[in-house]
C-alpha positions as CSV (number, residue, x, y, z in Angstrom):
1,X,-96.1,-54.6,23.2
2,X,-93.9,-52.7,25.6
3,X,-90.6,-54.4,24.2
4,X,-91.7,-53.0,20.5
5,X,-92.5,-49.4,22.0
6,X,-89.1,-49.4,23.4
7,X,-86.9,-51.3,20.5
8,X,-87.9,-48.3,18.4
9,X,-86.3,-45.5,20.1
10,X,-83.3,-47.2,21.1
11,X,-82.5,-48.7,17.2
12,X,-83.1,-44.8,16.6
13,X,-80.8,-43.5,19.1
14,X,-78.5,-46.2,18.0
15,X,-78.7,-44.9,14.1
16,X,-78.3,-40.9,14.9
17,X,-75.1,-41.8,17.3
18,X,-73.8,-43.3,14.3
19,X,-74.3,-40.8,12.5
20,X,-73.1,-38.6,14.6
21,X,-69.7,-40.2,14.8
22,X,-69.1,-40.7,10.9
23,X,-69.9,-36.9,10.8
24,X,-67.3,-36.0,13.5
25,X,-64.8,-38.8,12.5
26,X,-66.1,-40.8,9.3
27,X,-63.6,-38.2,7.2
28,X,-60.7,-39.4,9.5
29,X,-61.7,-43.3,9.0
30,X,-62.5,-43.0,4.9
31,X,-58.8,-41.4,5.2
32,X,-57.1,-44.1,6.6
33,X,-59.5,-46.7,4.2
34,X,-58.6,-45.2,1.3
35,X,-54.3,-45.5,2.1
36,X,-54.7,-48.7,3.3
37,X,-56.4,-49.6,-0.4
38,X,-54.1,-47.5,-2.4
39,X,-50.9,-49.5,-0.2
40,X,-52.3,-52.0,-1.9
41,X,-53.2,-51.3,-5.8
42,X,-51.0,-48.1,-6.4
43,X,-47.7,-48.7,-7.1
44,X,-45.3,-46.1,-5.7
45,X,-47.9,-44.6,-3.4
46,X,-45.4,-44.6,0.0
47,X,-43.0,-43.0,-2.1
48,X,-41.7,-39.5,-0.6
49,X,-42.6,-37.5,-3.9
50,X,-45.9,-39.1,-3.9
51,X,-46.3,-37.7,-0.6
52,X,-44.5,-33.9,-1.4
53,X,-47.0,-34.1,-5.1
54,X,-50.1,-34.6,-3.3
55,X,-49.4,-32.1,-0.2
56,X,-48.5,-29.2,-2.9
57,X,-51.8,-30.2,-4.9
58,X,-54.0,-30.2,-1.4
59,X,-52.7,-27.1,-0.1
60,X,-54.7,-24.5,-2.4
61,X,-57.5,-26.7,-1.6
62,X,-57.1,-26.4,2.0
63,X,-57.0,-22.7,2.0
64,X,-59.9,-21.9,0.4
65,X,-61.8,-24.6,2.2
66,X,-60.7,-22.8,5.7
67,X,-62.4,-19.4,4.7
68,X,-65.3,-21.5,3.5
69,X,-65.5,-23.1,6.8
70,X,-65.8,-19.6,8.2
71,X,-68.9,-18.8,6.2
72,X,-70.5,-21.8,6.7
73,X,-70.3,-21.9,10.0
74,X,-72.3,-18.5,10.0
75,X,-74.9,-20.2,8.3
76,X,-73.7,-18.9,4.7
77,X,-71.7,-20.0,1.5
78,X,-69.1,-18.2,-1.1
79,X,-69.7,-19.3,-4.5
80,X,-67.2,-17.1,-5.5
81,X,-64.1,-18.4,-4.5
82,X,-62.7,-19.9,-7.7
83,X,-63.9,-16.5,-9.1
84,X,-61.1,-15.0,-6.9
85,X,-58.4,-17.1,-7.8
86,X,-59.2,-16.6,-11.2
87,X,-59.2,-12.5,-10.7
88,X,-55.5,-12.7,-8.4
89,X,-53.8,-14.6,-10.8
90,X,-55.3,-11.8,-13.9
91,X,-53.8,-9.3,-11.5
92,X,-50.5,-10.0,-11.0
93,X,-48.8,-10.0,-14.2
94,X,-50.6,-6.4,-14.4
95,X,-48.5,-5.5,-11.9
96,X,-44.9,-7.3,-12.0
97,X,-43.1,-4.8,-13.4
98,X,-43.7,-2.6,-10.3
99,X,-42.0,-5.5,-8.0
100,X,-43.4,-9.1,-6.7
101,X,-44.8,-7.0,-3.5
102,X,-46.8,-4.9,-5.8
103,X,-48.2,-7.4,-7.4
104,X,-48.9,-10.2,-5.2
105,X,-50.7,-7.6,-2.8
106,X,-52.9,-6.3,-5.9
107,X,-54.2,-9.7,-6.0
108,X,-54.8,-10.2,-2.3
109,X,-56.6,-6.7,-2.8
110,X,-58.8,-8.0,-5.2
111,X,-60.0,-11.0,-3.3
112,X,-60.6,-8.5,-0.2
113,X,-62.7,-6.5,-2.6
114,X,-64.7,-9.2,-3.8
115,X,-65.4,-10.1,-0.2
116,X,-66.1,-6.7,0.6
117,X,-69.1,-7.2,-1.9
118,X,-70.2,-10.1,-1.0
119,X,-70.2,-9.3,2.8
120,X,-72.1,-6.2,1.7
121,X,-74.5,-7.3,0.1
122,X,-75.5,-10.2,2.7
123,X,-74.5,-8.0,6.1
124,X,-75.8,-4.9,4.8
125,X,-78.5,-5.2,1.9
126,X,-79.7,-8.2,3.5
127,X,-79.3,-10.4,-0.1
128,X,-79.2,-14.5,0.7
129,X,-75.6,-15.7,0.5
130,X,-76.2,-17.8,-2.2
131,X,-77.5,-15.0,-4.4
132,X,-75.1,-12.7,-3.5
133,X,-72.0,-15.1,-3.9
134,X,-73.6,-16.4,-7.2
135,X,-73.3,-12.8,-8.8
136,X,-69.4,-12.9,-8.4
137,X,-69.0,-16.7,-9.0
138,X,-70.4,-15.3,-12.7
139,X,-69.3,-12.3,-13.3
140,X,-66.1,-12.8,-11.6
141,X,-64.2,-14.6,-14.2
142,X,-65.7,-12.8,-16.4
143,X,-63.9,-9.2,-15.0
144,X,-60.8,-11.6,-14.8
145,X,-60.8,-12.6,-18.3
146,X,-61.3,-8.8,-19.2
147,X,-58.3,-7.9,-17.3
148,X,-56.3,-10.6,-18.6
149,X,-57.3,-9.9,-22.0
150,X,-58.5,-13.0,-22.5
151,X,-55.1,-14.4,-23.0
152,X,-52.9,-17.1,-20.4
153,X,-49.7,-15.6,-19.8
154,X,-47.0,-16.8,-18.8
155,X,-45.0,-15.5,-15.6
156,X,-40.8,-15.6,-15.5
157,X,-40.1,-13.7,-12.8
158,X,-38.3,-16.2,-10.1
159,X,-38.8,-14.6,-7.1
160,X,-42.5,-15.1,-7.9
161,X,-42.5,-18.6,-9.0
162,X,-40.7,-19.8,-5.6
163,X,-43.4,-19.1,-3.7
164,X,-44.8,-22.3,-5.6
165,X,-42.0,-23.9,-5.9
166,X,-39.6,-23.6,-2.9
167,X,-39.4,-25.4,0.5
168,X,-38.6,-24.4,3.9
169,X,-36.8,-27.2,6.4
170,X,-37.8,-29.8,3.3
171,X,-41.4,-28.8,3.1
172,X,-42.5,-27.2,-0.1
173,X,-43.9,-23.6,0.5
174,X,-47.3,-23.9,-0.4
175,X,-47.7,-26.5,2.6
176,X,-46.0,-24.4,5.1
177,X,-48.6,-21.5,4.3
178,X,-51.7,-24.4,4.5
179,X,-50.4,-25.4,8.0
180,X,-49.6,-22.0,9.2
181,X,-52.8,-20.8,7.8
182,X,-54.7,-23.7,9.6
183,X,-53.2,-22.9,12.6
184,X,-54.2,-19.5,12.5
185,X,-57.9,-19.7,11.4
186,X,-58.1,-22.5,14.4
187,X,-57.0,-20.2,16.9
188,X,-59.1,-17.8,15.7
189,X,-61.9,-20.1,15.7
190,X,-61.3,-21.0,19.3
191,X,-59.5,-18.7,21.2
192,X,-61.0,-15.0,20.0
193,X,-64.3,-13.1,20.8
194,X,-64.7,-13.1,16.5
195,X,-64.5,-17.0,16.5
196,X,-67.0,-17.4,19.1
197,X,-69.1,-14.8,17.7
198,X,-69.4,-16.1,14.1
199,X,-70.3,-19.6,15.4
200,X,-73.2,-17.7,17.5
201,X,-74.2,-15.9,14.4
202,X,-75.0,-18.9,12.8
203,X,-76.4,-20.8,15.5
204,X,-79.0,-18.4,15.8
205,X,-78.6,-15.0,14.1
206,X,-81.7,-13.7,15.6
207,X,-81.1,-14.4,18.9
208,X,-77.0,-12.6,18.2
209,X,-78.8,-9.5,17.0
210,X,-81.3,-9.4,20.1
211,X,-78.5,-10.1,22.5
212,X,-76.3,-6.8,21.0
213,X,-73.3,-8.7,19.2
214,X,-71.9,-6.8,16.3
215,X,-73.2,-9.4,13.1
216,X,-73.0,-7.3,10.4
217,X,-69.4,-6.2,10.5
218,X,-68.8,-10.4,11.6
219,X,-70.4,-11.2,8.9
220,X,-68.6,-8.5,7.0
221,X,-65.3,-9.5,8.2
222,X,-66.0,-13.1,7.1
223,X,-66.5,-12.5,4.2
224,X,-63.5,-10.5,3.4
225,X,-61.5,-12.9,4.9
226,X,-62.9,-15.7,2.5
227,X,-61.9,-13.7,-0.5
228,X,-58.7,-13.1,0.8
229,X,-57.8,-16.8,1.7
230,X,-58.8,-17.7,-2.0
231,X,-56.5,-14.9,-3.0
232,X,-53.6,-16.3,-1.3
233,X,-54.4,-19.8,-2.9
234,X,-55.0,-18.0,-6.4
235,X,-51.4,-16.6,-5.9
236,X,-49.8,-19.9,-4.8
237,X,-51.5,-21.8,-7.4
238,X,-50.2,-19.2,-9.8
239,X,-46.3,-19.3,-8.9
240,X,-47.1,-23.4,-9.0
241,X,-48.3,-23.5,-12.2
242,X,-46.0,-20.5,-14.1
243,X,-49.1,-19.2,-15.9
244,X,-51.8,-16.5,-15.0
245,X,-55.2,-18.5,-16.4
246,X,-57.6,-16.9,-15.4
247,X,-59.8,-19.1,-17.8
248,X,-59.0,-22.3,-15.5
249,X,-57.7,-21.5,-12.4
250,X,-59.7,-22.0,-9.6
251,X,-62.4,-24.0,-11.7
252,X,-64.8,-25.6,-9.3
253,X,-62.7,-24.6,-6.5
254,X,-65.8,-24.1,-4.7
255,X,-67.3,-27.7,-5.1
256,X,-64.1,-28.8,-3.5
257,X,-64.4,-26.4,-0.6
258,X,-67.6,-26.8,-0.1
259,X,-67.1,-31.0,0.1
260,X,-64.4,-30.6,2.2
261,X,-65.6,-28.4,4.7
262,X,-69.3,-30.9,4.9
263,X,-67.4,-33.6,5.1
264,X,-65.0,-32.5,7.7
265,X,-68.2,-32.2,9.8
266,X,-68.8,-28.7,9.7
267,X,-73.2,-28.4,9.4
268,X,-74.6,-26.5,6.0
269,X,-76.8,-24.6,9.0
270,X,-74.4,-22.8,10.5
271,X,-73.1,-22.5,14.6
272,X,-70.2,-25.0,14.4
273,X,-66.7,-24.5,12.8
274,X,-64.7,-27.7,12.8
275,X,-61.1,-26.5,11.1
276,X,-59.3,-29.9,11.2
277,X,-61.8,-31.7,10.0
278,X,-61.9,-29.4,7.3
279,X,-58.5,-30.2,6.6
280,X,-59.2,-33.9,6.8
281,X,-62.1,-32.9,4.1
282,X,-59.7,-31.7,1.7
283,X,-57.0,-34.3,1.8
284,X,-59.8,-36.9,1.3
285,X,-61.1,-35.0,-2.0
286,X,-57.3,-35.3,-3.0
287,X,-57.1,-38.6,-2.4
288,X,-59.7,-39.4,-4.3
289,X,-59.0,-37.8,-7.3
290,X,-55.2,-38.6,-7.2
291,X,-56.5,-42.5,-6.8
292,X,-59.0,-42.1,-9.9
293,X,-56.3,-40.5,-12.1
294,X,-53.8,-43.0,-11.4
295,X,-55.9,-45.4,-12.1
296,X,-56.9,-44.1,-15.8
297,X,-59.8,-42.5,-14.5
298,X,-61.4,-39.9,-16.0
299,X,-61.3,-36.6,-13.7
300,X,-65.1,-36.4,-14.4
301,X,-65.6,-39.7,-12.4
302,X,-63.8,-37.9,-9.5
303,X,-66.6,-35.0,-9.7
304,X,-69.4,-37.5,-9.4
305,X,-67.4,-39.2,-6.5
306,X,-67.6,-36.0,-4.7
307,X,-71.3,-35.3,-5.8
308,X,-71.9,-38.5,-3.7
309,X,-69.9,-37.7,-0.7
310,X,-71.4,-34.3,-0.3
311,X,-74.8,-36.7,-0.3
312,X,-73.4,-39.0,2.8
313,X,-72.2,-36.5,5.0
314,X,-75.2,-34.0,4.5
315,X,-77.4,-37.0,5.2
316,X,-74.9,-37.9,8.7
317,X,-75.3,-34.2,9.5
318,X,-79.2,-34.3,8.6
319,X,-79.6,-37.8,10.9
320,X,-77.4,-36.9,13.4
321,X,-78.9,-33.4,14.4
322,X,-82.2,-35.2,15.0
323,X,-81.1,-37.2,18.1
């Protein structure tokens, strides 16, 4: 009788540790899984442009995902993400012909003033994230498409199109900003009075508002900065792709985030920001995809893929929060 009372709790205690460790490190361990099994049915996947294609594909990823690690970990989520990459890149063919400067910081402008709205509405007017961050992930596009007319467009000016397209020391561009832009939002995360009061906000908002920390203009301020990460990718994915598509670009860009931030170990409820793991998220979502294509897989498959990773880490996070 005693040995069964006590073979319970430990199996338990046994299960949530696991499931605490494949939520802190699974994303690091599927990672190395899934190169090991593409060394050994993908031809040419060592390959130094295999390498370069799939760091320039992650890195919009990446910097989206890092703004919507910064809402999450307040206990929120931005729908609207994709929205905003679909506004930047309607906005900066408006305004090439003043200058790249002009126009790239139009865009940017327009992802701060969709996070202004969003952060407004869930800081101020006290609207659930979701709700609020559904409204733009609508009727976002939607203003994009009326500013582009409707129409893809295609953009020629050069100094443009090497942001996407250049490399610094051998590194294309668009991974440089990633890895800066990682670097920054960990010290941030880690090192400032804002990082450490976000991650309070969403362990316990109540308990922030009691104790006198400023939540609305956090919350404000991480909101804003969401927008204008997904900006930033909008205008890198832009110079990448030569076009302004506002119809396309940015298309479930928040599924992806979203997966990658869950996955990277980062809790749906808030009071925890884990930034590398975030990154690990979004590499893992490439590699998944990128092994599905090559292997005449339909992209689709890779969506359901994801649906059921989103599934396994919400139910490690779920499991390992109960210990």
């Amino acid at each position: 009788m005693t040995t069964e009372t006590t073979a319970v709790p430990a199996s338990r205690l046994d299960r949530a540790r696991l499931l605490a460790w494949l939520q802190d490190y699974g994303v690091y361990a599927a990672i190395a899984a899934l190169i090991l099994v593409n060394i050994a049915i993908t031809p040419r996947f060592l390959t130094l442009e295999n390498l370069r294609t799939q760091l320039v594909q992650v890195a919009p990823v990446v910097i989206v995902s890092l703004g919507m690690a910064l809402v999450i970990g307040t206990e929120g989520v931005d729908l609207s993400v994709g929205s905003v990459m679909a506004l930047t890149t309607a906005l900066i063919p408006l305004y090439l012909g003043y200058g790249v400067v002009p126009a790239v910081v139009a865009g940017l402008l327009g992802g701060v003033a969709v996070g202004l709205v969003n952060g407004s509405l869930v800081a101020f007017v006290g609207v659930q994230p979701i709700v609020a961050t559904l409204a733009l992930f609508v009727g976002g596009r939607g203003i994009a498409l009326v500013v582009a007319g409707g129409q893809l467009k295609d953009v020629h000016d050069q100094t443009l199109l090497d942001l996407g397209s250049s490399s610094l020391a051998g590194i294309p561009l668009p991974v440089v900003v990633a890895a800066v832009l990682t670097v920054v939002v960990m010290a941030v995360v880690r090192r400032t009075t804002f990082g450490r009061r976000l991650v309070a906000i969403g362990g316990n908002r109540t308990a922030s508002e009691l104790s006198g920390l400023p939540v609305r203009r956090v919350l404000l301020l991480v909101y804003v900065v969401s927008g204008l990460l997904a900006a930033v990718a909008g205008t890198l994915a832009t110079a990448r792709l030569q076009a302004s598509d506002p119809s396309s670009l940015g298309l479930l860009m928040e599924l992806s985030a979203i997966t990658a931030v869950v996955v990277g170990g980062t809790p749906l409820n808030g009071g925890r920001v884990r930034v590398l793991g975030t990154v690990a998220g979004a590499l893992l979502i490439q590699l998944v995809r990128a092994t599905l294509i090559k292997h005449d897989l339909a992209d689709s498959v890779a969506q359901m893929v994801q649906a059921v990773i989103i599934l396994a880490a919400v139910y490690a996070a779920r499991g390992a929060g109960r210990r």
